[in-house]
N, C-alpha and C positions, 0 to 999 in steps of 0.2 A: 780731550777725551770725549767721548758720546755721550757719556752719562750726565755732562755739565752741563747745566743751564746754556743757553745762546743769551745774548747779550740783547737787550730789547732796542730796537734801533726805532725813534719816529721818524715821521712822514709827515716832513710839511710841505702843502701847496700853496702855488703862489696866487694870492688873494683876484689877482686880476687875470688868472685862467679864466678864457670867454667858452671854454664846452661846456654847455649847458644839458647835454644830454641828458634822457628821460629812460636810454634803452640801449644795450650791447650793438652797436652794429658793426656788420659784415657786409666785407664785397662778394659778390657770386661769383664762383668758378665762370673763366671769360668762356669757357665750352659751353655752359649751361647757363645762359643767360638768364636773370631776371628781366621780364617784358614791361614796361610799361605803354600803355596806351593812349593816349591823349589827344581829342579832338580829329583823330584820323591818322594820325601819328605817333611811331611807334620809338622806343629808347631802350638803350640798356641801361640798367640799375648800377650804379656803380659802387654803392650800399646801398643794406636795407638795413632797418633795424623793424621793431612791434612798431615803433611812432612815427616812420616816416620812411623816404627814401630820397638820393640824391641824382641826377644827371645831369646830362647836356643839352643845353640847348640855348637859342640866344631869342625862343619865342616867347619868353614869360618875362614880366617881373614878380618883384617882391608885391606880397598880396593878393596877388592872381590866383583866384579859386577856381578847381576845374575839375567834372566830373572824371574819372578814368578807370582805366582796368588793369591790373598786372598781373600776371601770369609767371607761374613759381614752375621751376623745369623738373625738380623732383616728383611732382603728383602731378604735372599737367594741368595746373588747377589755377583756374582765373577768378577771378573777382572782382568785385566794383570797389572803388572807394574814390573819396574826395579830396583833393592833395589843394595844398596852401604853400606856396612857395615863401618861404620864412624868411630866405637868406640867396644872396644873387652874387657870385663871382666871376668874373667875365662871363663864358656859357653854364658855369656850372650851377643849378638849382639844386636848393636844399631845400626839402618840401617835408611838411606833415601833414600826417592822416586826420583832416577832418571830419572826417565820418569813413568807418570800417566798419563792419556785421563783426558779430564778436569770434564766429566762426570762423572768418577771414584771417582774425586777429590770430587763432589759436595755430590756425596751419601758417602763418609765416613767420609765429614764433618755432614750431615747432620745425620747421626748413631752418630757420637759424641756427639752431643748435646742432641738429644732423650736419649743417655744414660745418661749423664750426669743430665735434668733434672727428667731420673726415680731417681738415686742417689739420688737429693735433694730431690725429693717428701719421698724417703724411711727414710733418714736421717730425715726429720721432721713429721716423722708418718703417712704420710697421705698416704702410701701404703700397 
């Protein structure tokens, strides 16, 4: 019946889960790429999250700091920041933001979310 209680279920994780994550991330609509910039060369974001973003590429390794720019498709809106590649899988880098303006930080928190509730609205039909 509705009116009973649900039955409390826990949640255990397993100890040697390695996502370390700091921050929600999302990949960007492939239509509306996130840009990233780097030394004259350009990427798509394949996530972002506030702390970082991931791509391709087989020019960096781990530790590689590099000044860049990424460009958010909803505001047209670029930016500088300084990405540290954390983590190296074949081409693929997993990079965090070691220096972002806090302004930077707030519009690509706030692109995240905007994306994320189109996702949900698409995901339950209502787009």
């Amino acid at each position: 019946m509705f009116w009973k209680k649900k039955k409390k279920v826990d949640v255990v994780l397993d100890a040697r889960h390695s996502d370390n994550r700091a921050a929600y991330r999302i990949a960007p609509d492939l239509t509306q790429p996130v840009i990233i910039s780097i030394m004259g060369n350009s990427f798509n974001a394949l996530n972002v999250s506030g702390t970082g973003v991931a791509f391709r590429s087989h020019n960096f390794t781990v530790g590689t700091q590099s000044a860049a720019t990424i460009r958010l498709p909803c505001e047209d809106k670029i930016f500088p920041v300084v990405l540290e590649v954390v983590a190296k899988q074949a081409d693929l880098c997993r990079c965090s933001f070691v220096e972002i303006h806090e302004d930077a930080e707030n519009l690509l928190h706030s692109y995240i979310l905007e994306l994320q509730k189109r996702k949900i609205r698409h995901n339950n039909g209502h787009e």
